[in-house]
C-alpha positions in Angstrom: 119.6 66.6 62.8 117.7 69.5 64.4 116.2 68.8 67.6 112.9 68.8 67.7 111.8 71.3 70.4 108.7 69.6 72.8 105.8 72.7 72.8 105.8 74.4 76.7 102.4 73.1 78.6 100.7 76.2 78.9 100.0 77.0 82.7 96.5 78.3 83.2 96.1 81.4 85.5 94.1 79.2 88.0 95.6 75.4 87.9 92.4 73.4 89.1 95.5 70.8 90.6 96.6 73.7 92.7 93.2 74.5 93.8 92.2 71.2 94.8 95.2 70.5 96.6 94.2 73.6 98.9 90.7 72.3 99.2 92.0 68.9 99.9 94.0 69.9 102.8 91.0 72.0 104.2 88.8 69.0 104.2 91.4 67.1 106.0 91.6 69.6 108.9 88.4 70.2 108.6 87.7 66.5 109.7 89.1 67.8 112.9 86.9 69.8 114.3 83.4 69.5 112.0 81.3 68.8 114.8 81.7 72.9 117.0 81.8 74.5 113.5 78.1 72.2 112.3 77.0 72.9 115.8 77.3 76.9 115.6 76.3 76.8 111.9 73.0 75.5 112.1 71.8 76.2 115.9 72.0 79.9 116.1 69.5 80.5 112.7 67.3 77.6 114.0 67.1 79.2 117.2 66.2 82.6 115.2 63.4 80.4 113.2 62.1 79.1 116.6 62.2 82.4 118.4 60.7 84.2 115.7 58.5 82.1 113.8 56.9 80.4 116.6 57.1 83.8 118.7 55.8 85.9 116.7 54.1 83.5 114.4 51.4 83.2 117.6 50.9 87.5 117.5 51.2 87.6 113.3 49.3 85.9 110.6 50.7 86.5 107.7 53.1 88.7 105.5 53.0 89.8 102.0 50.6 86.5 101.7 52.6 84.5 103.4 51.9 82.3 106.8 54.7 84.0 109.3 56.0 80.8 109.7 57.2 80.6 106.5 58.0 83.5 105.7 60.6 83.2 108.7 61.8 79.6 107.7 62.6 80.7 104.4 64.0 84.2 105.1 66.5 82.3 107.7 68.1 80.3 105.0 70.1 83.7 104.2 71.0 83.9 108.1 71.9 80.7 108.3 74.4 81.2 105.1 76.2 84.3 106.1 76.5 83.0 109.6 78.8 80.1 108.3 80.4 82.0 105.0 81.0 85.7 105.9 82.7 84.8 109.4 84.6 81.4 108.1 85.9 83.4 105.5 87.3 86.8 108.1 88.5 85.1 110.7 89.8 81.7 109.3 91.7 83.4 106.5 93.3 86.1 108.8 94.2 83.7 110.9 95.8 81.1 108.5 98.0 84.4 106.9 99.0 85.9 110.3 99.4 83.7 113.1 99.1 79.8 111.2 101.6 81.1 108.3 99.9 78.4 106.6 99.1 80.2 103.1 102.9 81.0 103.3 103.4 77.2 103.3 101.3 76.7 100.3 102.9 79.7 98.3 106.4 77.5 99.0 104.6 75.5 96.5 103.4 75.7 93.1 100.2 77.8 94.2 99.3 81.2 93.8 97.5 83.6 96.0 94.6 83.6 93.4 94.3 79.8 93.7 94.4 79.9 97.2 91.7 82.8 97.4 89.8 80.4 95.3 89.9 77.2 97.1 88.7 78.7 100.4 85.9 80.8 98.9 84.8 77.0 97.2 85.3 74.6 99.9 83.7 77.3 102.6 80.6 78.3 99.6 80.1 74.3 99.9 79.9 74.2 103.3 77.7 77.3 103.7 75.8 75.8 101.0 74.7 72.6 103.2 74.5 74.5 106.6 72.1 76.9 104.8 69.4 74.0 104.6 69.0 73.8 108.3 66.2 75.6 109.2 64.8 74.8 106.0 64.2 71.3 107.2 63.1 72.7 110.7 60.6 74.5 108.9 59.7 71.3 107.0 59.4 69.3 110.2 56.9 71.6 111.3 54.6 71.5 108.6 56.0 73.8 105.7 54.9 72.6 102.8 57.7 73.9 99.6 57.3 74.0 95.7 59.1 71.1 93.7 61.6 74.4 93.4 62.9 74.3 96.9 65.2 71.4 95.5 67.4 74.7 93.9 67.9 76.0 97.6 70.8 74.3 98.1 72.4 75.6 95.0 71.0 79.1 96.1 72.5 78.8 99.4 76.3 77.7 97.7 76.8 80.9 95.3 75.3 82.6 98.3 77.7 81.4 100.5 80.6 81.6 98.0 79.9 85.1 97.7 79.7 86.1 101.3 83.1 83.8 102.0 84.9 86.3 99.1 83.6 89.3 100.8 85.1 87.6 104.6 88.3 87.1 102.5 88.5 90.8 100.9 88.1 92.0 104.8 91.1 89.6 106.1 93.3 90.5 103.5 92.5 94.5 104.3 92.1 94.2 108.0 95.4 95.5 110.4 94.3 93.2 113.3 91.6 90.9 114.2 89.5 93.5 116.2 89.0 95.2 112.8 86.3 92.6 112.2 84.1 94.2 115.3 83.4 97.1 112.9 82.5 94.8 110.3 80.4 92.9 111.9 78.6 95.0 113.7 78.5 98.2 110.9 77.8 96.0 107.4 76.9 92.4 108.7 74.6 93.3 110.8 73.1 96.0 109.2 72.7 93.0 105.7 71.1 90.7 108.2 68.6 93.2 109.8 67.7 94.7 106.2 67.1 91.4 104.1 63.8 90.8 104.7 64.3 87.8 107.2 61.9 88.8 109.8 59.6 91.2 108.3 59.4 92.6 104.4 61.6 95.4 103.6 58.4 97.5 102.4 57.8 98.5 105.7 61.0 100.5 106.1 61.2 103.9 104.9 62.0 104.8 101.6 65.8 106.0 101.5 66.2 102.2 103.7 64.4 100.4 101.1 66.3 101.2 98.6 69.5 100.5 100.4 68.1 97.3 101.3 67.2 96.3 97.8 71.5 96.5 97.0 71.9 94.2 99.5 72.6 90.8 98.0 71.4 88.7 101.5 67.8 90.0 100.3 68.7 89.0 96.9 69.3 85.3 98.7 65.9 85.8 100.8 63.6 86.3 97.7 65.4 83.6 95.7 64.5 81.0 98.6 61.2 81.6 98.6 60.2 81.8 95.6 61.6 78.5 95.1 59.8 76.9 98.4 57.2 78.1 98.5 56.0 81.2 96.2 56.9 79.8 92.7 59.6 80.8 90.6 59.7 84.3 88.7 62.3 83.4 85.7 63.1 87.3 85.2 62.8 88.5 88.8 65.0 85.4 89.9 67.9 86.0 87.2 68.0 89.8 88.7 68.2 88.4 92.5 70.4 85.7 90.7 72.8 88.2 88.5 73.1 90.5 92.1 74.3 87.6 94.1 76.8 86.8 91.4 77.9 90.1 90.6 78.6 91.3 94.4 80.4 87.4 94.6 82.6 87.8 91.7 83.4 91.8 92.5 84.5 90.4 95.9 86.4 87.7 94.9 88.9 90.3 92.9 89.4 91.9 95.7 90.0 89.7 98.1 93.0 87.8 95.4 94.2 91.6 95.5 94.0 92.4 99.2 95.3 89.4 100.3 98.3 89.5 97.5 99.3 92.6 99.5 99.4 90.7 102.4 101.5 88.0 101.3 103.6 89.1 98.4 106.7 90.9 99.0 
């Protein structure tokens, strides 16, 4: 009789097994030390929302129609996302590949680099995606007063913060050394975070800086926030803020799974 040959399981290019596993072990650690990484997250952008809202909230009325006070506690949201995405994502992957070794431990096991780009941009987008609500709820507690909407900010906040993690990845896996990530932070991070409408509206920049600011997907973030607490939510506007964030995530996230493959691969 003629064997009968049993059809090969056909492996997908990212095995949600694999990536779980990854995730799975970064929650464990991260069980370690949640309370100095929760505690940086969400006190620096509610000390911006204090300083600033209630600062110059006493000198300024209101912007673009806005009370300052919220126009601050929403705009912060973004701060308070790239603050615990963009720099979990540079420093914790560099250090995992370069001094930890760790990502060489998982690659000894069924797990590619793609899957392992993939479970940190997840499990650090879901933790940027709850620290983002911080000075949200500040605001809240002193009298903001949001749309049904603002119940989407936490979904805002994790493609947000899955986006800026991809981008933190696609630096570690270019950078030489971990002093690289001065000129990064200080050249394009800060630069996104002074530009995205936080603190006052980009329409007051000039018109070359306006435009630049409009690319930058942390404004995108800032818009989508408020609308949803507390402006109202513009389908067509939103999807374009919406399709930017995305788009800059998913561009980042390529290149990150191919700067990192250089790093790690042979």
């Amino acid at each position: 009789m003629t064997a009968t040959r049993r059809p090969r399981r056909r492996m997908h290019r990212i095995e949600p097994a694999a990536v779980f596993g990854v995730m799975s072990r970064d929650m464990s650690v991260f069980g370690r030390y949640w309370r100095t990484t929760t505690f940086s997250s969400i006190v620096e952008p509610t000390i911006y929302l204090l300083a600033f809202g209630f600062g110059f909230g006493a000198l300024i009325t209101q912007v673009n129609g806005l009370d300052y006070e919220q126009f601050v506690g929403t705009g912060v949201v973004a701060t308070a996302v790239l603050f615990s995405a963009a720099f979990p994502g540079m420093y914790g992957t560099f250090l995992k590949y370069r001094f930890q070794r760790t990502y060489d431990a998982f690659l000894a096991a069924p797990v590619d680099v793609e899957e392992i780009a993939t479970a940190e941009i997840l499990w650090i987008g879901i933790r940027a995606g709850v620290y983002g609500n911080a000075p949200l709820l500040v605001a809240l507690a002193f009298g903001l007063d949001p749309e049904p909407t603002a119940v989407l900010v936490p979904l805002i906040c994790f493609v947000t913060g899955m986006a800026f993690v991809a981008f933190g990845v696609a630096i570690a896996g270019t950078a030489n050394s971990i002093d690289n990530f001065s000129y990064i932070t200080s050249g394009v991070l800060t630069p996104m975070f002074l530009t995205a409408g936080t603190f006052f509206p980009i329409s007051s920049f000039p018109a070359a800086i306006e435009a630049i600011a409009h690319a930058n997907p942390l404004y995108h973030c800032v818009q989508l926030v408020r609308d949803a607490v507390v402006v109202g939510m513009d389908p067509l506007a939103d999807l374009v803020h919406l399709g930017v964030i995305v788009a800059f995530g998913l561009v980042m996230w390529r290149i990150g799974i191919h700067q990192l493959r250089r790093k790690l691969i042979d």
